[in-house]
C-alpha positions as a Markdown table, in Angstrom:
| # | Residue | x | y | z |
|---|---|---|---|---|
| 1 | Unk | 156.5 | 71.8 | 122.9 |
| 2 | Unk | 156.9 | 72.6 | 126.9 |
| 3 | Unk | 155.3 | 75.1 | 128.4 |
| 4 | Unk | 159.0 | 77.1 | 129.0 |
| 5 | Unk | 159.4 | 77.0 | 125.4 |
| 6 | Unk | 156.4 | 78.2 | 124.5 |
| 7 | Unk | 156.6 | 81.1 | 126.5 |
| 8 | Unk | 160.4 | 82.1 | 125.3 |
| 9 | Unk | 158.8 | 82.1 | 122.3 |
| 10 | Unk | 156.4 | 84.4 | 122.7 |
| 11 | Unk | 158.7 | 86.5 | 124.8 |
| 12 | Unk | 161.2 | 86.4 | 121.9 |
| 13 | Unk | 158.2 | 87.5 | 119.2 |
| 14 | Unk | 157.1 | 90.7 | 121.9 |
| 15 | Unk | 160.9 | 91.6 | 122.1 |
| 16 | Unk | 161.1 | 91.6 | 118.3 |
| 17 | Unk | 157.9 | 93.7 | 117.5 |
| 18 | Unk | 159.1 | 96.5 | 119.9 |
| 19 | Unk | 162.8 | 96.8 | 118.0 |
| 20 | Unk | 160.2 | 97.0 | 114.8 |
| 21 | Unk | 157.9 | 99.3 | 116.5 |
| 22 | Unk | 161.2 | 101.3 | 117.8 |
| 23 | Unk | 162.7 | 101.0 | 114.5 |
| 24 | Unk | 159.6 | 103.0 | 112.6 |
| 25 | Unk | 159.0 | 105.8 | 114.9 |
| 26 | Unk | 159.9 | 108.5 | 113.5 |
| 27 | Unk | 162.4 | 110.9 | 115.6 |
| 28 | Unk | 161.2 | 114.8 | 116.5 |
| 29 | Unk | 164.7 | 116.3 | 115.4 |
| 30 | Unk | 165.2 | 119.7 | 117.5 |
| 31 | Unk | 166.2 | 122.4 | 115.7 |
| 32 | Unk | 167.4 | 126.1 | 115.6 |
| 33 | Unk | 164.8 | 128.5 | 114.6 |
| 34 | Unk | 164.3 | 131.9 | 114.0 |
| 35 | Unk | 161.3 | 134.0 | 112.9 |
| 36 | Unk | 161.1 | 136.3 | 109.7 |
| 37 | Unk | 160.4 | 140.0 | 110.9 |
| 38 | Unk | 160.7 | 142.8 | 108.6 |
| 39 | Unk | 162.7 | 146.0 | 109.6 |
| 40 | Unk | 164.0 | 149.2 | 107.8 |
| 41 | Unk | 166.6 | 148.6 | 105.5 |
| 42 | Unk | 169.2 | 150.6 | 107.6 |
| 43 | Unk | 171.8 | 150.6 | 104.8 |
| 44 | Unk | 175.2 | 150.6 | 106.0 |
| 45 | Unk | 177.4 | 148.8 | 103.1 |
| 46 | Unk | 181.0 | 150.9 | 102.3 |
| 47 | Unk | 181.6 | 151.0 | 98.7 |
| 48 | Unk | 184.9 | 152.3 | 97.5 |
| 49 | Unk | 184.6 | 154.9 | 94.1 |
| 50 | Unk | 187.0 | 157.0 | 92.1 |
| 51 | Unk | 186.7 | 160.5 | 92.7 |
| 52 | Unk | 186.1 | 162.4 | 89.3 |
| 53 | Unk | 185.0 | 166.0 | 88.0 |
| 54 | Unk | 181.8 | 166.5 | 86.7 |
| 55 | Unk | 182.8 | 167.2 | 83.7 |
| 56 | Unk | 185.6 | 165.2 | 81.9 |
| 57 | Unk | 186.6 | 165.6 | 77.9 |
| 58 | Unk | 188.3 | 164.0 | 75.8 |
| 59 | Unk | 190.2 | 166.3 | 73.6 |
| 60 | Unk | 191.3 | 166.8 | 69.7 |
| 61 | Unk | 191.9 | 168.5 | 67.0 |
| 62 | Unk | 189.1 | 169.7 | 64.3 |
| 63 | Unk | 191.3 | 168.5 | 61.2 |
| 64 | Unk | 193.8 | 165.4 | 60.7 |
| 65 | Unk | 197.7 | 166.2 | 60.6 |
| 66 | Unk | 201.2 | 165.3 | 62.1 |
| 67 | Unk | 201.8 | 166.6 | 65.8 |
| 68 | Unk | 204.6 | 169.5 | 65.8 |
| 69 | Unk | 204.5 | 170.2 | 69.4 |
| 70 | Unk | 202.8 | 169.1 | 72.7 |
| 71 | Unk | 202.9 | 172.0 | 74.9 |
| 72 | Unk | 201.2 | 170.8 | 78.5 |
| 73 | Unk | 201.9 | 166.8 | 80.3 |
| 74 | Unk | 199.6 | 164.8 | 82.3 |
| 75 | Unk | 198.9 | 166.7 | 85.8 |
| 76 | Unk | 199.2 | 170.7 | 84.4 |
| 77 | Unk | 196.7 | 172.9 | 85.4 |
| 78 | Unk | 195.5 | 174.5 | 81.8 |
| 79 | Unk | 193.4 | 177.8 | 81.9 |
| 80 | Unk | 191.0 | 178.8 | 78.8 |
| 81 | Unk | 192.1 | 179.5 | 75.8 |
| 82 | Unk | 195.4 | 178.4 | 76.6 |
| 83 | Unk | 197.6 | 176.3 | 73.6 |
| 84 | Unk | 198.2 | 172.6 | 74.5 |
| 85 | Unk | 199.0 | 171.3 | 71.2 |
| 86 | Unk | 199.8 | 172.0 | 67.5 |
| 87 | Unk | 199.7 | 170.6 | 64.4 |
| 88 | Unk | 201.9 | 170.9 | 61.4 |
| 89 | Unk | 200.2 | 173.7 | 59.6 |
| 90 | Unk | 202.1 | 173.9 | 55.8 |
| 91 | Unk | 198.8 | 172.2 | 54.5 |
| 92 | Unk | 196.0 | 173.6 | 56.1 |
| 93 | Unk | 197.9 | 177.1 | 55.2 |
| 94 | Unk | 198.3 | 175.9 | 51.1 |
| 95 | Unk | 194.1 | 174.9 | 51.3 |
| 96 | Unk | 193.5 | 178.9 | 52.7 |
| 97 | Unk | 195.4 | 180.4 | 50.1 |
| 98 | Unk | 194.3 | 177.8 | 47.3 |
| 99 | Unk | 190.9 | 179.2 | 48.6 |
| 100 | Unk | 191.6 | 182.7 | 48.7 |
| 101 | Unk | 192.6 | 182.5 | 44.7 |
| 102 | Unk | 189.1 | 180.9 | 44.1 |
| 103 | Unk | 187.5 | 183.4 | 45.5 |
| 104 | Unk | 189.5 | 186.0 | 43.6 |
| 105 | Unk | 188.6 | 184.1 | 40.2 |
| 106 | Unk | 185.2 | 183.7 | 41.0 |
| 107 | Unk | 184.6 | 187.6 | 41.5 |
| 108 | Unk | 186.2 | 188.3 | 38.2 |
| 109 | Unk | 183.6 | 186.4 | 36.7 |
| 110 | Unk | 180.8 | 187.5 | 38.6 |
| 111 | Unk | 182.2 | 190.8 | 37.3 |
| 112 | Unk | 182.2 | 190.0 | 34.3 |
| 113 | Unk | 178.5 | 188.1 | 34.6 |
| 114 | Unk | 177.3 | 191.2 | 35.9 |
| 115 | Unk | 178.6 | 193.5 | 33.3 |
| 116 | Unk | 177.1 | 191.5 | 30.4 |
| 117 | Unk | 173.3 | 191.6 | 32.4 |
| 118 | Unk | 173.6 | 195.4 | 32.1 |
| 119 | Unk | 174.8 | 195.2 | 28.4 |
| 120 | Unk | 172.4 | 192.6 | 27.6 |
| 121 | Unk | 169.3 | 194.9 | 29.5 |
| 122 | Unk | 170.3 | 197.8 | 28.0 |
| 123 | Unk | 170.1 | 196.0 | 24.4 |
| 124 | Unk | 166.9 | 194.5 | 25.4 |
| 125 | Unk | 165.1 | 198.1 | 26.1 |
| 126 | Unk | 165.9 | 199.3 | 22.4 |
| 127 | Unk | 165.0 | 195.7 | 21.0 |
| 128 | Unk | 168.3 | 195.0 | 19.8 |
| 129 | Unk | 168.2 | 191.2 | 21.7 |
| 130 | Unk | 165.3 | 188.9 | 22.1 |
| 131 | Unk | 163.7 | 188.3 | 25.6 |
| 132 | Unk | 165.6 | 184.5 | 25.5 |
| 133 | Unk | 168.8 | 186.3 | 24.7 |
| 134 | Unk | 168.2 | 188.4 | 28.0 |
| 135 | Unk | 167.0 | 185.7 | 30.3 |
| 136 | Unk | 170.2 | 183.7 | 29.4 |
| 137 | Unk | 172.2 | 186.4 | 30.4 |
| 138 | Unk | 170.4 | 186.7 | 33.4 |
| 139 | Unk | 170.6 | 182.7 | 34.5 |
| 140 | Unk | 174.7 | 183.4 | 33.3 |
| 141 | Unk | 174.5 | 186.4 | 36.1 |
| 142 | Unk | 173.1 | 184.4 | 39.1 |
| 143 | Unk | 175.0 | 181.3 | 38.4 |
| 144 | Unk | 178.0 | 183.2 | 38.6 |
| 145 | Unk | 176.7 | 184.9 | 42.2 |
| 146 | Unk | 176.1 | 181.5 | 43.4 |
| 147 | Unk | 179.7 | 180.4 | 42.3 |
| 148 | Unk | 181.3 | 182.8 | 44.2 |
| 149 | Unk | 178.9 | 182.8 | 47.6 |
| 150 | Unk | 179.8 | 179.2 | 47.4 |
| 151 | Unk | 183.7 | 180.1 | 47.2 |
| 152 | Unk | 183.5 | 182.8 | 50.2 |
| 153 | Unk | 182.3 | 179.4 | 52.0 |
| 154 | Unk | 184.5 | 177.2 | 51.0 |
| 155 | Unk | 187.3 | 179.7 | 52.1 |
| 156 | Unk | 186.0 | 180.4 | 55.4 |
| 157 | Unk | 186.2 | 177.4 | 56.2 |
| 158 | Unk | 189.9 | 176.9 | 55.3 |
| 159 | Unk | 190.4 | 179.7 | 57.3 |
| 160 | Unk | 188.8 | 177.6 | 59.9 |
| 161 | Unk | 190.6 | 175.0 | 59.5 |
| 162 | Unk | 194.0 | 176.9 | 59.3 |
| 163 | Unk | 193.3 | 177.8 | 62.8 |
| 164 | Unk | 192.1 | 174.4 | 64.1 |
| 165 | Unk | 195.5 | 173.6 | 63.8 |
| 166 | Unk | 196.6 | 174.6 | 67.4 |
| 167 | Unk | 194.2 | 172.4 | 70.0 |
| 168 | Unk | 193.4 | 174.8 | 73.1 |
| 169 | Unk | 191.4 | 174.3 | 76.2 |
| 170 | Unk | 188.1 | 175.0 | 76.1 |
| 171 | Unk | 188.0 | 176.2 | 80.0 |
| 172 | Unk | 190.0 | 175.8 | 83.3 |
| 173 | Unk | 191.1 | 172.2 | 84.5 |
| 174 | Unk | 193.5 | 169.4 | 84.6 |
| 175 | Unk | 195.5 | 167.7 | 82.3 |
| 176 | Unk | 194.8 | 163.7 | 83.2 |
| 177 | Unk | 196.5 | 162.1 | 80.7 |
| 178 | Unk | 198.1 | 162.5 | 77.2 |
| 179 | Unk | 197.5 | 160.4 | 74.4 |
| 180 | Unk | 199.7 | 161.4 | 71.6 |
| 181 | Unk | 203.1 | 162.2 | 71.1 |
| 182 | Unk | 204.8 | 164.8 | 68.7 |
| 183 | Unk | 205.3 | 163.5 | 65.2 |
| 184 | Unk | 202.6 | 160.9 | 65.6 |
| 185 | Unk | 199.8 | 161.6 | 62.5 |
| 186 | Unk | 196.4 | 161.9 | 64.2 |
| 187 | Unk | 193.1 | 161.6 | 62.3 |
| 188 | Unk | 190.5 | 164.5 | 63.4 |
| 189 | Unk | 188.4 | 163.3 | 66.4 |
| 190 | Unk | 191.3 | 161.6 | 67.5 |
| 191 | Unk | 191.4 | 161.9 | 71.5 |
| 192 | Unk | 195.0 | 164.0 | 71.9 |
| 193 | Unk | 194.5 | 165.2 | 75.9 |
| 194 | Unk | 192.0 | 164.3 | 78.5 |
| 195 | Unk | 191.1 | 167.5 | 80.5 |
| 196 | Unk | 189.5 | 167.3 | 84.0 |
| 197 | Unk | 187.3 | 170.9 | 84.4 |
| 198 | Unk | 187.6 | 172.5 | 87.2 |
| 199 | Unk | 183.9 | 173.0 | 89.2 |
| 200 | Unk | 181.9 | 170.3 | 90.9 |
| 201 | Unk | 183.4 | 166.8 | 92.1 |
| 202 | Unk | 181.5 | 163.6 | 92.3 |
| 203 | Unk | 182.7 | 160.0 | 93.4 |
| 204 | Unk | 182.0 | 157.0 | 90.9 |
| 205 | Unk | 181.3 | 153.5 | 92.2 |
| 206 | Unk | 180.4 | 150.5 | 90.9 |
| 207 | Unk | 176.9 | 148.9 | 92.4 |
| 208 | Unk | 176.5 | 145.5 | 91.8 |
| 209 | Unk | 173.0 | 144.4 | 89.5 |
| 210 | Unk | 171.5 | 142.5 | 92.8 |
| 211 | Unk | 171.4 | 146.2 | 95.2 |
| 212 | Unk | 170.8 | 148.9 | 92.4 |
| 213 | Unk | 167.6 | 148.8 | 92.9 |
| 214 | Unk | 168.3 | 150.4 | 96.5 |
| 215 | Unk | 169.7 | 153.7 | 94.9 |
| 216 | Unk | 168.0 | 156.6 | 93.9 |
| 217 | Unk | 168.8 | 160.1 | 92.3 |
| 218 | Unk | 168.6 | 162.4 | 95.3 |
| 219 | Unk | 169.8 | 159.7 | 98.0 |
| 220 | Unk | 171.9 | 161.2 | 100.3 |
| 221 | Unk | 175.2 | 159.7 | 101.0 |
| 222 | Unk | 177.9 | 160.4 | 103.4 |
| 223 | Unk | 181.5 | 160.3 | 102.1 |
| 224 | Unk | 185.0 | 160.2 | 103.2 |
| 225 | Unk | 188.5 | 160.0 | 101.4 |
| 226 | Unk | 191.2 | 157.0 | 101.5 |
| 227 | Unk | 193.7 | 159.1 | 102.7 |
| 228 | Unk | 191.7 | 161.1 | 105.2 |
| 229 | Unk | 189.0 | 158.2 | 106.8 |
| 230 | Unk | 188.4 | 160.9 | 109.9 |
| 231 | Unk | 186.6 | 163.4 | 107.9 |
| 232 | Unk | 183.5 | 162.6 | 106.4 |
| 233 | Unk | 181.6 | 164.9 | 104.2 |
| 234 | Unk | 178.0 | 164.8 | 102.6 |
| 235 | Unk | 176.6 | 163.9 | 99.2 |
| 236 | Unk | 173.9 | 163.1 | 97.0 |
| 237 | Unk | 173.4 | 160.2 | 94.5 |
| 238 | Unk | 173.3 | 162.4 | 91.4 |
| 239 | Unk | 172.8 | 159.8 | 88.7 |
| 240 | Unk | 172.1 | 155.9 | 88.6 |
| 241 | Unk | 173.4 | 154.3 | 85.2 |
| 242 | Unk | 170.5 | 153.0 | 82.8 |
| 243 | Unk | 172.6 | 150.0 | 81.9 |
| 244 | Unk | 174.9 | 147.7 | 82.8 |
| 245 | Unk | 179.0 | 147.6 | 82.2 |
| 246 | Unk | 178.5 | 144.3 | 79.5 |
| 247 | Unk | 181.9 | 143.6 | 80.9 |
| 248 | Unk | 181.6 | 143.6 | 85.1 |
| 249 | Unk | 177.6 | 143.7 | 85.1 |
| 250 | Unk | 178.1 | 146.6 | 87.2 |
| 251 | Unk | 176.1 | 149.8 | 87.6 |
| 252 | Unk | 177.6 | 153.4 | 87.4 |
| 253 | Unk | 176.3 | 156.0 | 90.4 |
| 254 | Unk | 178.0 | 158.7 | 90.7 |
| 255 | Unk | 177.7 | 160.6 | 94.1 |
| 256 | Unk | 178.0 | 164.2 | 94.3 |
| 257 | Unk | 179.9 | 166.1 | 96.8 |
| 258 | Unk | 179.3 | 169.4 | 96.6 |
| 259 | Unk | 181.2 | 170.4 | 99.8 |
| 260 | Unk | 184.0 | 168.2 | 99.8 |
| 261 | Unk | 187.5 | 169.0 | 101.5 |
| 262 | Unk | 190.0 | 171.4 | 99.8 |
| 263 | Unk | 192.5 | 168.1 | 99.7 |
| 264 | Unk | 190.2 | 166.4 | 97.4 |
| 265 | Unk | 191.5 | 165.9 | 94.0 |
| 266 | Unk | 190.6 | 164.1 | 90.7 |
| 267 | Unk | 191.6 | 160.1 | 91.2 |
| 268 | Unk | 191.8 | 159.9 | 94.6 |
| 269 | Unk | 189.7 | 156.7 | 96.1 |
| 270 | Unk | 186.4 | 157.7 | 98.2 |
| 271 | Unk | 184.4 | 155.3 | 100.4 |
| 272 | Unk | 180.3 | 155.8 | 100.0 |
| 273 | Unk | 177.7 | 155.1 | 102.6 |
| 274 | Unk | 174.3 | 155.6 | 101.3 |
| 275 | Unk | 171.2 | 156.7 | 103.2 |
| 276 | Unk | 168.5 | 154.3 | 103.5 |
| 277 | Unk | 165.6 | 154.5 | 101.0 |
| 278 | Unk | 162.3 | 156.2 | 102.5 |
| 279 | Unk | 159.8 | 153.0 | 103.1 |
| 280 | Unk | 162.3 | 150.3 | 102.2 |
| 281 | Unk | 162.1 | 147.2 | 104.5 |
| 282 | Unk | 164.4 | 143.9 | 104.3 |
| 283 | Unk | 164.2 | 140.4 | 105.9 |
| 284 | Unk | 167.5 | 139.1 | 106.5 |
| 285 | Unk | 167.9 | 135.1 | 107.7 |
| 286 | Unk | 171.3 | 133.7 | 108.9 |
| 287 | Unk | 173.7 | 132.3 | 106.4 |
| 288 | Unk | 173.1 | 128.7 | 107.8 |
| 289 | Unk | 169.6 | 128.9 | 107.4 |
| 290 | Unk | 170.2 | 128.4 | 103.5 |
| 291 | Unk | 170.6 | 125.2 | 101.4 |
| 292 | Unk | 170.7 | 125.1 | 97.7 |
| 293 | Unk | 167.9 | 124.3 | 95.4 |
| 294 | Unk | 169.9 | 123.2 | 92.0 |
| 295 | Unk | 171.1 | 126.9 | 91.2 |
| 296 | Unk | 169.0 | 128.8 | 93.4 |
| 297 | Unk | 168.5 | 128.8 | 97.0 |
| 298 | Unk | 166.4 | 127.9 | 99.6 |
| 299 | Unk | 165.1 | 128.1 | 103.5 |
| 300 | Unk | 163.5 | 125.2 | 105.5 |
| 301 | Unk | 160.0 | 127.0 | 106.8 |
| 302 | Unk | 158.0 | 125.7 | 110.5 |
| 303 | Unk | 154.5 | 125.1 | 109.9 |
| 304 | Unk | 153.8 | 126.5 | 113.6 |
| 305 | Unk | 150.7 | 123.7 | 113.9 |
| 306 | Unk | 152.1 | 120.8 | 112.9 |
| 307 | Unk | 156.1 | 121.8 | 113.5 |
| 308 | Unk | 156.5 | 119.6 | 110.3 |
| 309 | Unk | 159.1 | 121.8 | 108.2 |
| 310 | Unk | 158.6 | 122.1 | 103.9 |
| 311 | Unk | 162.0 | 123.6 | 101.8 |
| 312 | Unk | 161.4 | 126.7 | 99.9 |
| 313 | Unk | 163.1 | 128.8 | 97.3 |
| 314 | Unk | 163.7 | 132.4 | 97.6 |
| 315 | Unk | 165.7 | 135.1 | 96.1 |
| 316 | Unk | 168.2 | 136.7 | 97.9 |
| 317 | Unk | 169.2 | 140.1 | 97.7 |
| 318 | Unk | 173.0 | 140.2 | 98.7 |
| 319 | Unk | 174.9 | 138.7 | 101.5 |
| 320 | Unk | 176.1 | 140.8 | 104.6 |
| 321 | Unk | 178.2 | 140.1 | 107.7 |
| 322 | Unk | 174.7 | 139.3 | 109.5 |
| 323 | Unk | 173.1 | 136.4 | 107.2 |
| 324 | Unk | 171.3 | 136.9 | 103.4 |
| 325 | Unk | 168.5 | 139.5 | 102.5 |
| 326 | Unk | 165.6 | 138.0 | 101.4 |
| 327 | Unk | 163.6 | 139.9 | 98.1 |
| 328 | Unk | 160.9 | 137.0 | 97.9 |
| 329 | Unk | 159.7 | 133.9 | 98.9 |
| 330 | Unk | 159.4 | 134.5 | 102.6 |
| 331 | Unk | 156.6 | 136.6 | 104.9 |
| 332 | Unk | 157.4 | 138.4 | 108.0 |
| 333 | Unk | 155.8 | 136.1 | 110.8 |
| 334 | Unk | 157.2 | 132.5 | 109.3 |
| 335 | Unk | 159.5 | 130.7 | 111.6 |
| 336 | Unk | 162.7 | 129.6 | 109.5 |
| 337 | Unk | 165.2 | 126.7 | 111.1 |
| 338 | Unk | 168.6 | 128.3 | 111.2 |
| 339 | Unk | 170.8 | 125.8 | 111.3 |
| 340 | Unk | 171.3 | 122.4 | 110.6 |
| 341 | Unk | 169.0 | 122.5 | 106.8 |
| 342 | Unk | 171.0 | 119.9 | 105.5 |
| 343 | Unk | 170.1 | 117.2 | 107.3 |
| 344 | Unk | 166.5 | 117.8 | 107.0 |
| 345 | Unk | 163.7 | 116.1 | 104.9 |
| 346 | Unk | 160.0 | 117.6 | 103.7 |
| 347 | Unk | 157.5 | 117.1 | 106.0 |
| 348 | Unk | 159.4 | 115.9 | 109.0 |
| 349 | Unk | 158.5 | 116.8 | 112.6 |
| 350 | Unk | 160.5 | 119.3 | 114.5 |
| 351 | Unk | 161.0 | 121.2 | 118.0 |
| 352 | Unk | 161.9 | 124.5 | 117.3 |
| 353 | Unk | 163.9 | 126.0 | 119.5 |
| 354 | Unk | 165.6 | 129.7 | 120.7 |
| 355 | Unk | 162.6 | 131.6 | 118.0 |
| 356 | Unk | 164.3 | 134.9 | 118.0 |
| 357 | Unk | 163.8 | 137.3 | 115.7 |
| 358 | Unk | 165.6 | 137.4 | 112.8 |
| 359 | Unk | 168.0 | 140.1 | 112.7 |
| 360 | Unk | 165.8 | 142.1 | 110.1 |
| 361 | Unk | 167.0 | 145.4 | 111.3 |
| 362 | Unk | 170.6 | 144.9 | 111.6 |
| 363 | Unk | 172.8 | 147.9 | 109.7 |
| 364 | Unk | 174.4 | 146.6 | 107.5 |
């Protein structure tokens, strides 16, 4: 071999180990970064609610019978006492006499029970009957009593019931809706009229399972009506529902509003913005800045001294307009890359860049 081609060759075998050697560094990917910092939870979400009255009923008649007359429709102011509905009331009027000529029956013989004790102690005192004789007369006596208490019960409440036949309102309110018709047969307990009473207002909304934890009795809340967005009024979370709808996994609160507008009324839709909670604080990372682990979630975290990245789950909370709340998995302080988490690998060198703040304090 000539000198010349020795050397090409060695040139050739140099030139070869560099494309190797530039083949197996491994690149230092610049990325978008931001750093966790926790903030107060400035709630700011809108929910929308039905406004209802504090006190709504279903209601219906005592005893079982054919509808005669519906006196009131869906929307008419009722005030107490007044007559919404009636039932036919030949039967329950038959039963109060039936029970009328028991009692009369049972009086005669407790008359006549009665009459026989004096007869029969009268008899005993000259020792005309034994002390047997006498006690069975006695036992005859208060038998008969019980009969006839029993009777003056049984009557009273066929009077009772005799009167049950007309279905009143039980106080002032609003008719919502009507549920039977005249000459349908309705079974006692059967709803007839759903009556809205007048007094305190509340709205009703519908908190998903993930932010229920953010509401409390007490909360304050401000308010404001569909139909008039300009005027908000206050409120207070009045009750948080133990359990959730099995159907929409929701969570009932109802809102109070104890000084709403005059042009509130029963079904009109409300929009609630609740306070913050005393002491809460939330970490919120960009929307980008998650990837998904199987079925949950996950962030690519900056170890700041090596600037080699590892993927880790968390929980979110809820997503807003301004990226994800964070429950766990992440520490205020940790520098999270923001964008680009798909192309990344564990382990693998980075240069963060732009570490802002993560927008932990955003209202939301």
């Amino acid at each position: 071999m000539s000198r010349a081609a020795a050397l090409a060759a060695l040139a050739a075998a140099l030139l070869a180990g560099c494309g190797e050697a530039e083949k197996t560094a491994e690149p230092v990917r610049p990325v978008l970064t931001v750093t966790v910092a926790p903030g107060a939870a400035a709630t700011r979400d809108v929910y929308s609610g039905e406004v209802r009255a504090r006190v709504e009923t279903d209601l219906a008649f005592r005893v079982g019978g054919k509808i005669t007359a519906r006196l009131v429709d869906a929307g008419a102011r009722v005030k107490a006492g007044q007559a919404l509905a009636r039932l036919d009331p030949d039967d329950a009027k038959l039963a109060a006499d039936a029970a009328r000529a028991q009692i009369a029956s049972s009086e005669a013989d407790l008359a006549l029970a009665r009459s026989e004790l004096d007869r029969a102690r009268d008899l005993l005192a000259r020792q005309f009957i034994s002390q047997s004789a006498f006690d069975a007369r006695s036992a005859a006596f208060k038998a008969a009593a019980a009969r006839a208490e029993q009777t003056r019960a049984q009557a009273a409440i066929s009077v009772n019931q005799q009167g049950y036949t007309t279905l009143v309102a039980e106080g002032d309110g609003l008719v919502l809706s009507v549920a039977a018709e005249p000459g349908q047969v309705v079974s006692a307990g059967q709803p007839v009229l759903r009556l809205a009473r007048d007094g305190p207002m509340e709205v009703v909304i519908s908190v998903p399972e993930g932010q229920v934890s953010r509401w409390r009795a007490g909360q304050p809340a401000a308010l404001s009506l569909w139909a008039q967005p300009d005027i908000v009024f206050p409120g207070f979370v009045r009750e948080v529902s133990g359990g959730a709808d099995p159907v929409t996994r929701t969570f009932a609160v109802r809102v109070a509003a104890p000084k709403h507008p005059e042009s509130m009324r029963v079904g009109m839709t409300a929009s609630v913005v609740p306070a913050p909670v005393a002491g809460e604080a939330v970490i919120v990372v960009p929307l980008a800045a998650l990837a998904k682990e199987g079925e949950q979630s996950a962030v690519w975290v900056v170890d700041a001294k090596t600037s080699r990245v590892a993927r880790r789950v968390v929980k979110v909370g809820m997503y807003r307009e301004d990226g994800a709340t964070i429950e766990s998995g992440l520490a205020a302080g940790e520098i999270v890359v923001a964008a680009g988490v798909h192309k990344l690998r564990p382990g693998q060198t980075v240069r963060p860049q732009g570490a802002a703040p993560a927008p932990a304090t955003t209202p939301r």
